[in-house]
TORTORDO-222396 format. One line per field, with one value per residue: residue in one letter; x, y, z of N, C-alpha, C, O in turn. Coordinates in nm, 2 decimals. Last residue first. Layout:
REM TORTORDO-222396
r <- [a ...];
neast <- [X ...];
nnorth <- [Y ...];
nup <- [Z ...];
caeast <- [X ...];
canorth <- [Y ...];
caup <- [Z ...];
ceast <- [X ...];
cnorth <- [Y ...];
cup <- [Z ...];
oeast <- [X ...];
onorth <- [Y ...];
oup <- [Z ...];
REM end
This chain:
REM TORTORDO-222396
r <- [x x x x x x x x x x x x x x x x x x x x x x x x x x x x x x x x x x x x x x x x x x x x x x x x x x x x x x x x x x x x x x x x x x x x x x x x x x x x x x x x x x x x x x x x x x x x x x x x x x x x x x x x x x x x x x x x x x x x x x];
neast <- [8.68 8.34 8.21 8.32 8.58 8.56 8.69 8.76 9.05 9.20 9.30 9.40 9.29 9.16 8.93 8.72 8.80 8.98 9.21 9.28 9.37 9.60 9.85 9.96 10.11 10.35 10.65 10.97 11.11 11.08 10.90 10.71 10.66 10.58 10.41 10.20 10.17 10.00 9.81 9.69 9.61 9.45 9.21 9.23 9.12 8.85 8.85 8.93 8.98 9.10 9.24 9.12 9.17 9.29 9.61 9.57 9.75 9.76 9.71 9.57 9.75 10.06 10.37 10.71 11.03 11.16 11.33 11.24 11.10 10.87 10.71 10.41 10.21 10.16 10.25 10.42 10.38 10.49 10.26 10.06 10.06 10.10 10.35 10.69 10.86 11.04 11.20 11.17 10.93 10.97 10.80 10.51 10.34 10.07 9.91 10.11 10.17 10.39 10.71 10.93 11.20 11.39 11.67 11.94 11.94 11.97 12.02 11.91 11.73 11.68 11.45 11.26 11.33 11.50 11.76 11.94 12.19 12.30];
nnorth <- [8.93 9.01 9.40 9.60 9.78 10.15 10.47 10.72 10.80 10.75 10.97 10.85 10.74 10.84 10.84 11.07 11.27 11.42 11.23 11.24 11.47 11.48 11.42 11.65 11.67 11.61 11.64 11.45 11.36 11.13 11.14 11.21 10.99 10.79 10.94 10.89 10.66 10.56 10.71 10.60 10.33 10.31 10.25 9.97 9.84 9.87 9.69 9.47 9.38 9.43 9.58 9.69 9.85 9.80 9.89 9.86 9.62 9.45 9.29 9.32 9.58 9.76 9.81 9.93 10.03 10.25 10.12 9.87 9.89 9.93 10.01 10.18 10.28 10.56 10.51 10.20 9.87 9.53 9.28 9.06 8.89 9.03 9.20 9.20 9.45 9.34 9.18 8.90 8.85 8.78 8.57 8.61 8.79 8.65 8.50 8.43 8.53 8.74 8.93 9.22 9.33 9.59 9.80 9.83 10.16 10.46 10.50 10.73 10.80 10.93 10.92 10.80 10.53 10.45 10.33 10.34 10.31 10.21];
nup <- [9.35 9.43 9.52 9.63 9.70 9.59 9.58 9.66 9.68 9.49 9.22 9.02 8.71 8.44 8.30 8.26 8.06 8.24 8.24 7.95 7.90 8.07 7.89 7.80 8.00 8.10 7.93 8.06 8.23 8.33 8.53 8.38 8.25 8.46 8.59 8.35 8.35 8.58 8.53 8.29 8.39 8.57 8.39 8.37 8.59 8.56 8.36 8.41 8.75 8.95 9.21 9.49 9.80 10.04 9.94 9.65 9.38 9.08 8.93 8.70 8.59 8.60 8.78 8.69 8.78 8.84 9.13 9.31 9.58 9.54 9.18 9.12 9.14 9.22 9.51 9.51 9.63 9.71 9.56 9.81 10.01 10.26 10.07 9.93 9.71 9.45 9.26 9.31 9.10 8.81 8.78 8.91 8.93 8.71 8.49 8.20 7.88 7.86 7.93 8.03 8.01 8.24 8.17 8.40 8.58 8.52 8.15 7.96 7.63 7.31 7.05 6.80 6.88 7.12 7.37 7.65 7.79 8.13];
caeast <- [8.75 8.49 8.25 8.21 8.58 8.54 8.70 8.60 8.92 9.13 9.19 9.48 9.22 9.32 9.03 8.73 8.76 8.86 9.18 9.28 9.25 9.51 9.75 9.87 10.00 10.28 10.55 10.87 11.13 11.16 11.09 10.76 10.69 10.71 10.48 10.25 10.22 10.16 9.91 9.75 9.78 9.57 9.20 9.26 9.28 8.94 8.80 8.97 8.91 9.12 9.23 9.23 9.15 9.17 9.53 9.67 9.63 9.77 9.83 9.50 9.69 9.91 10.29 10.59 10.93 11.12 11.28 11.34 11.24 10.90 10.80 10.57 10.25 10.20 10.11 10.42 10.39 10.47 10.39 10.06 10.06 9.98 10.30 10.57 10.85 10.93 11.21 11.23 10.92 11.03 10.90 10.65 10.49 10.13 9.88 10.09 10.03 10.35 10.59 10.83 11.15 11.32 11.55 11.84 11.95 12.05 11.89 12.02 11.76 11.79 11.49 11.30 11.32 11.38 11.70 11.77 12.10 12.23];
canorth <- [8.91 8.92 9.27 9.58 9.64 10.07 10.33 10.69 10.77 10.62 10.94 10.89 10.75 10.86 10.77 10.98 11.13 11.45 11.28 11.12 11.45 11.53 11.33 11.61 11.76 11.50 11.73 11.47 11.54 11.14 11.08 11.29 11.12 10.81 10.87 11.08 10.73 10.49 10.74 10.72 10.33 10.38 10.32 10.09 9.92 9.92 9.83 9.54 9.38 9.31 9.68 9.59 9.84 9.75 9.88 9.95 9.66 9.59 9.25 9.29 9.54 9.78 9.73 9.97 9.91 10.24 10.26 9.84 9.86 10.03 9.88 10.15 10.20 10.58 10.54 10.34 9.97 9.66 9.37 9.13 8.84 8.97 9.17 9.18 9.40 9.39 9.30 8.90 8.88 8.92 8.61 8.51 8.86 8.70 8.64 8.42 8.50 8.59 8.91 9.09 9.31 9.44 9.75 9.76 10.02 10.37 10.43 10.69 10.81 10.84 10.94 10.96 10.59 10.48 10.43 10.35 10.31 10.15];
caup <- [9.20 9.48 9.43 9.66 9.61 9.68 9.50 9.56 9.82 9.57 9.37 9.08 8.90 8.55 8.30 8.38 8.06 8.15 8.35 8.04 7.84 8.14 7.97 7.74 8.01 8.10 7.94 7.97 8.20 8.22 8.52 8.49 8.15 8.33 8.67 8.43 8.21 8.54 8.61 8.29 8.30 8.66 8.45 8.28 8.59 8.71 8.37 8.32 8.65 8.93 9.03 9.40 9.64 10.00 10.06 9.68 9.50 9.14 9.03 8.86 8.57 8.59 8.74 8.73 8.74 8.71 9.03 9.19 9.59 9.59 9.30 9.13 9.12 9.09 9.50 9.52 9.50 9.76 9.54 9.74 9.89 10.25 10.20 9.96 9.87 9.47 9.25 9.38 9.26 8.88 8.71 8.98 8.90 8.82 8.59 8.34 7.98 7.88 7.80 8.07 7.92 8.26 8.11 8.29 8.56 8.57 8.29 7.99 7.74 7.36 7.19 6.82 6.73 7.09 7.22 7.57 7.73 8.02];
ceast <- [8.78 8.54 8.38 8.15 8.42 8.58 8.63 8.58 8.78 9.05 9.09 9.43 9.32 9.28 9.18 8.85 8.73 8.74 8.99 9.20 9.24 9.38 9.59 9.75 9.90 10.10 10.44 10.77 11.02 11.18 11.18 10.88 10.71 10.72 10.64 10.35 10.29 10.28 10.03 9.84 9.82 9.65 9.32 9.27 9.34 9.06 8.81 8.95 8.95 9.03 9.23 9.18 9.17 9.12 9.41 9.57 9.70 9.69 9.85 9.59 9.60 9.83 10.09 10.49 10.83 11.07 11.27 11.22 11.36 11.03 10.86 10.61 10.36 10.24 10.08 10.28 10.39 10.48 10.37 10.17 10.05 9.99 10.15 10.51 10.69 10.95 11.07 11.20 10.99 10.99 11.01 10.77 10.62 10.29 9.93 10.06 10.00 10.24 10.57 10.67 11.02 11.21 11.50 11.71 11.92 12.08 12.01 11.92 11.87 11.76 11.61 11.39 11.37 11.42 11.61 11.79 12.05 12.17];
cnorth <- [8.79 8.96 9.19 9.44 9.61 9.89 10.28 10.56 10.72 10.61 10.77 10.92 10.73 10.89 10.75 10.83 11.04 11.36 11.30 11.14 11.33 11.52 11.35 11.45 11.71 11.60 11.66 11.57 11.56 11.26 11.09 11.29 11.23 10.92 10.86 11.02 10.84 10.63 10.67 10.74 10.53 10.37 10.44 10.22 9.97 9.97 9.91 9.69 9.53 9.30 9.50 9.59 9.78 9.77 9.82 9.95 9.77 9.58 9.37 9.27 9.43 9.59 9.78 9.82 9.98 10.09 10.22 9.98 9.88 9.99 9.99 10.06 10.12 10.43 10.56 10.41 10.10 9.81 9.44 9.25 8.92 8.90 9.11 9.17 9.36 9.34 9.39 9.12 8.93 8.95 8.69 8.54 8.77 8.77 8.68 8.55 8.48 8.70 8.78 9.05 9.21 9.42 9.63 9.73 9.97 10.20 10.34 10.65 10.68 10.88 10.81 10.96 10.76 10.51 10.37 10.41 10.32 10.26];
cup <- [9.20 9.32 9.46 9.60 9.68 9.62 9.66 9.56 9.77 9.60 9.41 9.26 8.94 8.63 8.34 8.40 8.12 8.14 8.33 8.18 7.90 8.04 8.05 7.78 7.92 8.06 7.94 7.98 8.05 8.16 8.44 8.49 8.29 8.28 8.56 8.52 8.24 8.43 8.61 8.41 8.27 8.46 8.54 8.33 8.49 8.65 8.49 8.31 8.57 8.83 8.95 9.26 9.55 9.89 10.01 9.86 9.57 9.24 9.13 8.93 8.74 8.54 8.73 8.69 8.83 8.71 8.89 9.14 9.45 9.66 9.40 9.22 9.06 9.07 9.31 9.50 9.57 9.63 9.63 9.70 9.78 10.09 10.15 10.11 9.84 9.64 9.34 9.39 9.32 9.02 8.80 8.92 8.93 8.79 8.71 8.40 8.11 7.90 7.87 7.97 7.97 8.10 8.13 8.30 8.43 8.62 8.38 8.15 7.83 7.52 7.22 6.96 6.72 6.93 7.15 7.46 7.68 7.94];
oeast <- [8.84 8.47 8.49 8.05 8.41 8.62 8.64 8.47 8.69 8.96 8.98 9.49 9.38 9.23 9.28 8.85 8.70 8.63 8.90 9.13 9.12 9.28 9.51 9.65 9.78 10.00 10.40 10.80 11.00 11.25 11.31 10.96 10.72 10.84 10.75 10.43 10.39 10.40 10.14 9.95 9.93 9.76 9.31 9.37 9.46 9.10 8.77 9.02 8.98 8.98 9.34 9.06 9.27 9.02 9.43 9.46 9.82 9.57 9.93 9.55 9.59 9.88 10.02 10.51 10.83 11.07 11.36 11.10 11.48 11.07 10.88 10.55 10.37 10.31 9.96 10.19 10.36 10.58 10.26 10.18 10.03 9.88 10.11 10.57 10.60 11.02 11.02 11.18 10.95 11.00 11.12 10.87 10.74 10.34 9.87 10.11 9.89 10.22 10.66 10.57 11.04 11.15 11.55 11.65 11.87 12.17 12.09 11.83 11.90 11.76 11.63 11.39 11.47 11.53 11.62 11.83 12.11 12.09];
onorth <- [8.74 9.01 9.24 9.38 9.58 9.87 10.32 10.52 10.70 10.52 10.71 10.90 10.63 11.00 10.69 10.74 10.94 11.37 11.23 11.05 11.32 11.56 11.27 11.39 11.71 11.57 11.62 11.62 11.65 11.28 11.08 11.38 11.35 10.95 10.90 11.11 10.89 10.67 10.72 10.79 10.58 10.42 10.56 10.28 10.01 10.09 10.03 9.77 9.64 9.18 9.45 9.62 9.83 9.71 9.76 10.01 9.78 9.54 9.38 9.23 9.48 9.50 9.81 9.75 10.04 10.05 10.16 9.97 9.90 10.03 10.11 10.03 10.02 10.42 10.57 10.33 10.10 9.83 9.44 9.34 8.88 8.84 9.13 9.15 9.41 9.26 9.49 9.18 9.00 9.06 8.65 8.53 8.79 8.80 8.72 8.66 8.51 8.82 8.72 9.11 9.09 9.53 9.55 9.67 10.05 10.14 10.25 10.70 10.58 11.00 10.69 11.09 10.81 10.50 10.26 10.52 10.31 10.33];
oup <- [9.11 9.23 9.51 9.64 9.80 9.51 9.78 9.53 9.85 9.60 9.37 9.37 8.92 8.66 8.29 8.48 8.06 8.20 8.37 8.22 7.89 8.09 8.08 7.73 7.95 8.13 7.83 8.09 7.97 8.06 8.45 8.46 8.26 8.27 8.59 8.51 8.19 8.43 8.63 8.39 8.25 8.44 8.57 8.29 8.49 8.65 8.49 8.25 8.61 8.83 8.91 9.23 9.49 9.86 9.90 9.87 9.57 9.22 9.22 9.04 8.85 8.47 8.83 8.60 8.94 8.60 8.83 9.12 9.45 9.76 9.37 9.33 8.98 8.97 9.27 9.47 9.69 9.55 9.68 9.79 9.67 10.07 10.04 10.22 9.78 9.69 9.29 9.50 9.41 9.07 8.83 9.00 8.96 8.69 8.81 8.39 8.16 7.92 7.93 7.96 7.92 8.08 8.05 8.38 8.35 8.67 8.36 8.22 7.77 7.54 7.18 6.97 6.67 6.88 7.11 7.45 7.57 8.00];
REM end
């Protein structure tokens, strides 16, 4: 398959998943994902950890006892989502690190707690 962008052409060994709605879940696309307890299996970069290059941010995201179920949680990983792509993609993920700065690329778990229900 591939990709063209405005400025870029990349080449993907699979197709491009396109997913738009309102629904807060991954019923769409479950099949692409390992589950446990009810929850995707993801990579630490949140990734499917059966289908490369799907990635998910938002409350769908848990990573062991962490669950990114409010807005301000999981803003928080789209930088790592972003260094995760621009990795894959031979991109120069450097300029993300003003993300980091910011306190907005939690890449370190060990800090997180859920001390709140979602």
């Amino acid at each position: 398959m591939i990709i063209i962008s405005e400025h870029n052409k990349w080449v993907s060994p699979t197709q491009p998943i396109l997913c738009t709605g309102f629904e807060g879940s991954l019923k769409q696309i479950a099949h692409l994902f390992n589950w446990s307890e009810g929850y995707a299996g993801l990579t630490e970069e949140d990734e499917s950890t059966i289908t490369p290059g799907l990635f998910v941010v938002g409350p769908s995201v848990r990573h062991g006892n962490v669950i990114f179920c409010f807005i301000y949680k999981f803003r928080q990983r789209f930088a790592v989502v972003a260094n995760a792509i621009a990795q894959g993609l031979g991109i120069d993920p450097t300029p993300l690190e003003v993300y980091r700065q910011e306190g907005m690329f939690l890449d370190d778990l060990s800090c997180c707690d859920n001390d709140y229900l979602c």
